[in-house]
C-alpha positions, 0 to 999 in steps of 0.5 A: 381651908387651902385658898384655891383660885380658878387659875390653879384648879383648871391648871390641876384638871388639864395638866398632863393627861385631862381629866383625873381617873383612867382605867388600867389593865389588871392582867398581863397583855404583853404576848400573843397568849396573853392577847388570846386570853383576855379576848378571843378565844379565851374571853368565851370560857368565863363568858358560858360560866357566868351564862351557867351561874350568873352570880360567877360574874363577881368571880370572873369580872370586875364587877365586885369592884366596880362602882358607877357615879350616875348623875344628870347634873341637876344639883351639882355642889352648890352651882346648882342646874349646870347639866350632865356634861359640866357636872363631869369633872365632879363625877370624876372627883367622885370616882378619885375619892372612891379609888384613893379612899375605897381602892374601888374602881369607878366609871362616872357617868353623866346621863343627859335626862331630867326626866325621872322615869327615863332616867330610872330607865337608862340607868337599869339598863347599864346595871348589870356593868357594876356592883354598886350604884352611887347617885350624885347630885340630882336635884330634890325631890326627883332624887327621892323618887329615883333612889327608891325607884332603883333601890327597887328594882335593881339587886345591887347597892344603890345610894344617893350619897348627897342624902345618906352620906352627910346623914351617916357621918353627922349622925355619927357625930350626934352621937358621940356629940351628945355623949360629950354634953351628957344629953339622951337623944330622946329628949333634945330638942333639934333644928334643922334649916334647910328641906332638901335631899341632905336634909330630910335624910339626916333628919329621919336617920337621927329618928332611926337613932331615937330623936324624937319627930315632935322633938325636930323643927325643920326650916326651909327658906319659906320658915318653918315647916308646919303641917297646915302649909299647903302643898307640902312634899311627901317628905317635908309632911314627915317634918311638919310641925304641929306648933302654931307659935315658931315661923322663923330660924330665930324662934324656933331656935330658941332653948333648943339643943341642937342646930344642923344646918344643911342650907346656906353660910351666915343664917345663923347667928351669934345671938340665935346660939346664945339663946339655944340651951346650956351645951349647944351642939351646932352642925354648920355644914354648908360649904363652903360657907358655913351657917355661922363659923367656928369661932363666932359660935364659939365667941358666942358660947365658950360651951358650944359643941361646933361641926363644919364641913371644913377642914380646918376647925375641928369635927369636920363632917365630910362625906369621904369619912363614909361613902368610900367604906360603906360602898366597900364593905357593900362589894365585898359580900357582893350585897344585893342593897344598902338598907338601913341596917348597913348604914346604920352600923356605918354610923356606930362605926364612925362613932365608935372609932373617934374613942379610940386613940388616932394613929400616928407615923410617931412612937408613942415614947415621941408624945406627938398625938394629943387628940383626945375624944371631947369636945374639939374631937368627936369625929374621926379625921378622913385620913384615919387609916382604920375607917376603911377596916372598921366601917367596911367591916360593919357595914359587910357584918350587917349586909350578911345579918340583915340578909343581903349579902350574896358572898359571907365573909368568915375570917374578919382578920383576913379580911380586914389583913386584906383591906389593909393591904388593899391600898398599899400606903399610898397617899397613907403616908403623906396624909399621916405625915400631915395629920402628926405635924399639925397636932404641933406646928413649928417655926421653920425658916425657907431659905429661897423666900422668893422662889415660886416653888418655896412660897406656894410650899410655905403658903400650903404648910400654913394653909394646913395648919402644921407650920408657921412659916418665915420666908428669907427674902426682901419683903418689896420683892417677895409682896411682888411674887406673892401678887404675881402668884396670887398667894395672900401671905397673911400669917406669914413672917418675912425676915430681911435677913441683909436689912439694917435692922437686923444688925443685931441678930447678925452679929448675935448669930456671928458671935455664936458661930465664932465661939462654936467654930474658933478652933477652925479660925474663924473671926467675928469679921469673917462669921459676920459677912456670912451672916448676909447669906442666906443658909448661914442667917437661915441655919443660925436662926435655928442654932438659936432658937429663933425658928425650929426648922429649916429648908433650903436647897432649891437654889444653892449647890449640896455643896455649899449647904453640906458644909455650912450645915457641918459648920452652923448646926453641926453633927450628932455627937454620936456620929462621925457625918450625916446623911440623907435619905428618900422615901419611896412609896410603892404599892408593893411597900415602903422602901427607904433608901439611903445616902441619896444626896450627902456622902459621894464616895463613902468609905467603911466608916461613914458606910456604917454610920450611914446605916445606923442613921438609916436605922434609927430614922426608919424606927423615926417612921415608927417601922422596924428597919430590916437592912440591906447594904448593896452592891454589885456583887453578892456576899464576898464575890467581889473581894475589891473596891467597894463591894469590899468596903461595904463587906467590911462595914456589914461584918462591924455593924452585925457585931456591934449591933446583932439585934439589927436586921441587916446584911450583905453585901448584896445585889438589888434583886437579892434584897428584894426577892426574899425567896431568892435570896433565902434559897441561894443564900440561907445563912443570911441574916435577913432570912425570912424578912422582907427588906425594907431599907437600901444602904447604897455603897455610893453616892451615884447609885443611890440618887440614880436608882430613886430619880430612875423609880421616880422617872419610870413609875409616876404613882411612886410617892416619893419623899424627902431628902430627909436629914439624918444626923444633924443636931438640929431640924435642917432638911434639904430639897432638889432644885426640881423639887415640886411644891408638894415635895417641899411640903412634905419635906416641911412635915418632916421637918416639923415632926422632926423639930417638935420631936427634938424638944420633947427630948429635953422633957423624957 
């Protein structure tokens, strides 16, 4: 779990624009006519359809994508009764999940009423604006009242996901958690610790799946439930035991086969799990503070099956892997309701996808991902890409069979074609990025140690789990930034790249770079003297074999660090330079885009390397590259400089290679507009493709043209530099670089370095 302090998280809520949802225009607006359109008088025409046929709502409105997060703030996370208004920033969270995840809209609304009746009231009235209600955060057991009340009344999906959300995805969880220890769910015998709203519909959902209510002990923090306790809820009497011999957590746990704790941290402990059954299944999913953590219980009982809510030990129970689907396979058939049946194909789906083998950005010829369904993965990660096509898929199949589906859905590849495409990738790719390099963490080195930017990078990589980082730097000062910063640099290597006791390593690293250089004139006394900085010691390290990777670039000069990198690690055999390339996430796609920091003014030769390169770090992304080498002028128009010179790389490269898609040299508006450029120039090679890769004729408009996306458009992801042609993981970043940027930079790295290992094994 990242250490997250007060200082960053309000800094992240007020940065920039407060707050961390807006609402944007999803047509044009930029004439009169446009003006006319969307208001008046054109607003009147839809306005008498939907009067006509009030279902034509979804057809003209946003309605069918339109969510509300209601709540009166009774019950927020677990700071408890803190009110409506201090309750917003979740809501907004909510409403983030929900776009990010789900590509819904939503408007969070904060209801300043602890009346059930009057709330049930307001929220009916505001109804007819949305396609969908989530209730959040409501205390128990009001919130058992409202969602019924709601559910009633209304003809739109309603569902307090602090009840059903952790109920789906955990009883997703027991499902395939008992395939794994070979146990019947009619037969085990489970406890639950904690009666609030969690908890009781966790425990009547596992009924639906065929658990046994006389098999179910529920605790709460008076003991156990029995059914002679006096004054018992509605829903706690559905729990209530008729045994007379369990009062307390540690009795009833003993000899049973599964613990779901839905309470508070450290209730749970090291002897209760011993004395459960042989193959235990333990749900600890209080937050932030499990009941026991994952390494006690597994300390305790190596054949334990553990779950948390957190995300860094394995099966992470976490709402976001349900709400966000099942609310948009809810939409899309314009539902009246989520009923039992939709959430429990949500489940079966959930469950059935952690079978399946996980995705990567890697190909499988690379042997990155290792996940397999077991004990350490019965879950599906969050970042899952098929959960929004799978489980909203399920979810609108069994609104439509079970009656309340308005609209039917009748081509389930168009459908889930469009929901792939919903999002676009973005936050796809970063979340991928992340997910492969954690399956095998590497040693990399950051060479600006000390620098705020570098250290909170190597901090969150760490965090993360997909790197060990070794930071370059004095340990005094560096101990001094992390204190200032409030970073806890445990688990993090400092290397004194200028301290006596690295004496040796420098004349190692000397040695090497002497033999491997002699031919350029070097002397053991000048590689020495090298060795005192910082990209010379940091590269060296990776030459040998001390770390993985490396990065560098938030302080020293492309220069400096282009030719050190030429002269410490060296260029791939295979070609003649090398180069760099960003990563420009849009919604309209991926672009890659090449040389951005490397090669000023290319000439033919370094041109066609560079678009190998291009090609072969694109098929790294596990696309296939379908290039364009730009200009400004189009297919021989210009018969000087350098749209000459990219002409003449063109014509070598689709003779050496005429398998690959690429061609020009064209204008930027040619490579991106297919239907243009096959109307004006159908002899090219790229007919009928979408361009994906941008081979630029120089320096200078390469690095403008991703700096102006990234100036003009701040929803454009972008990534890197990412290396391309150097023998080993050396990757660069921007002075201006922002930590996320490095962090990404890192993953890149990471994969990189785990990739060229397995190379010396294929």
């Amino acid at each position: 779990m990242a250490n997250i302090t007060k200082e960053d998280a309000l800094e992240y809520h007020q940065m920039g624009r407060p707050g961390k949802i807006e609402v944007k225009p999803t047509k044009p607006y930029h004439t009169q006519t446009d003006l006319s359109l969307a208001y008046s008088p054109g607003v009147a025409y839809p306005c008498l359809e939907i009067q006509k046929n009030p279902d034509d709502v979804y057809k003209y409105t946003d309605k069918g994508n339109l969510v509300a997060v209601i709540s009166n703030g009774t019950a927020v996370l677990g700071l408890g009764n803190i009110g409506a208004m201090s309750g917003k920033p979740v809501m907004e969270g909510k409403g983030l999940l929900f776009k990010i995840y789900g590509g819904i809209d939503v408007f969070d609304i904060e209801v300043n009423e602890e009346d059930p009746e009057k709330f049930c009231e307001a929220v009916e009235r505001i109804a007819p604006s949305f396609g969908g209600i989530n209730l959040e955060d409501i205390k128990s057991p009001e919130c058992f009242y409202i969602e019924e009340r709601l559910k009633k009344t209304l003809d739109i999906p309603v569902m307090h996901d602090d009840q059903h959300g952790t109920a789906i995805i955990s009883s997703a969880g027991l499902i395939n958690a008992l395939e794994v220890v070979g146990k019947d769910i009619k037969d085990v015998k489970l406890v639950v610790n904690g009666a609030g709203a969690a908890a009781i519909s966790c425990a009547k959902l596992y009924v639906s799946l065929g658990l046994r209510t006389e098999n179910v002990v529920m605790v709460d923090s008076k003991g156990v439930i029995t059914s002679d306790r006096e004054k018992l809820t509605p829903q706690k009497k559905l729990f209530a035991t008729d045994r007379r011999d369990v009062h307390t957590l540690e009795e009833a746990i003993k000899g049973a086969d599964v613990f779901v704790g839905l309470s508070k941290g450290n209730v749970l402990t090291q002897d209760m799990v011993r004395s459960m059954a042989d193959q235990p299944i333990v749900f600890a999913l209080a937050n932030p503070v499990p009941e026991i953590s994952y390494d006690d219980a597994k300390a305790a009982r190596p054949d334990v099956l553990v779950a948390t809510g957190r995300s860094d030990y394995p099966n992470q129970i976490n709402n976001v892997i349900g709400f966000p689907f099942i609310f948009r396979g809810a939409l899309d058939v314009h539902a009246r309701a989520i009923n039992e049946e939709m959430k429990l194909a949500a489940v079966h789906a959930i469950a059935d996808l952690a079978k399946l083998r996980i995705p990567d950005i890697v190909n499988e010829v690379y042997h990155v991902n290792d996940l397999t369904f077991g004990p350490d993965y019965f879950i599906p990660k969050p970042i899952d890409p098929r959960l929004i096509t799978e489980v909203s898929s399920a979810v609108a199949k069994a609104a439509m069979e079970s009656g309340v589906a308005r609209t039917p859905i009748t081509d389930w590849a168009t459908y889930k074609d469009n929901l792939r495409q919903l999002l676009g990738q973005q936050t796809k790719l970063t979340q991928t990025l992340h997910a492969t390099a954690a399956l095998h963490p590497q040693r990399v080195v950051f060479a600006e140690g000390g620098h705020p930017t570098m250290m909170k990078a190597a901090s969150q990589a760490l965090q993360e789990g997909f790197c060990q980082p070794i930071l370059l730097g004095n340990p005094d000062r560096l101990q001094r930034v992390a204190n200032r910063l409030k970073i806890d640099l445990t688990g993090i290597e400092i290397v004194d790249m200028r301290a006596d006791q690295e004496q040796k390593r420098r004349a190692k690293y000397a040695k090497h770079l002497t033999e491997k250089r002699a031919r350029q004139g070097y002397t053991f006394e000048e590689a020495y003297d090298k060795m005192y900085e910082r990209n010379y010691f940091g590269m060296s390290m990776v030459e040998n074999g001390d770390a993985d990777a490396f990065i560098t670039g938030l302080y020293t000069k492309y220069s400096n660090t282009i030719k050190v990198a030429k002269e410490v690690i060296g260029v791939r055999s295979e070609y003649s330079t090398f180069g760099t390339m960003h990563i420009l996430n849009t919604k309209k796609g991926i672009f890659y885009l090449s040389d951005t920091l490397i090669n000023r003014h290319p000439d033919q030769n370094t041109l066609y390397d560079v678009a190998r390169l291009s090609a072969h770090t694109v098929k790294f992304f596990n696309n296939t590259p379908v290039i364009s080498m730009i200009s400004y002028s189009n297919f021989g128009a210009d018969t000087v400089g350098s749209p000459a010179i990219v002409h003449e790389a063109v014509e070598r490269l689709q003779k050496d290679y005429p398998d690959l898609a690429i061609d020009g040299e064209m204008q930027v508006n040619f490579a991106l507009n297919q239907e243009l450029r096959d109307d004006k120039y159908p002899f090219t090679r790229l007919k009928g493709k979408n361009v994906n890769t941008l081979v630029f004729p120089n320096l200078s408009s390469a690095n403008a043209t991703y700096k102006l996306m990234q100036a003009l458009d701040p929803e454009v992801e972008i990534i890197g530099p990412i290396q391309m042609g150097l023998n080993k993981a050396i990757h660069f970043t921007d002075f201006e670089a922002s930590v996320s940027d490095v962090v990404n930079v890192t993953a890149v790295a990471v994969i990189d370095a785990y990739i060229e290992k397995m190379k010396k094994y294929v």
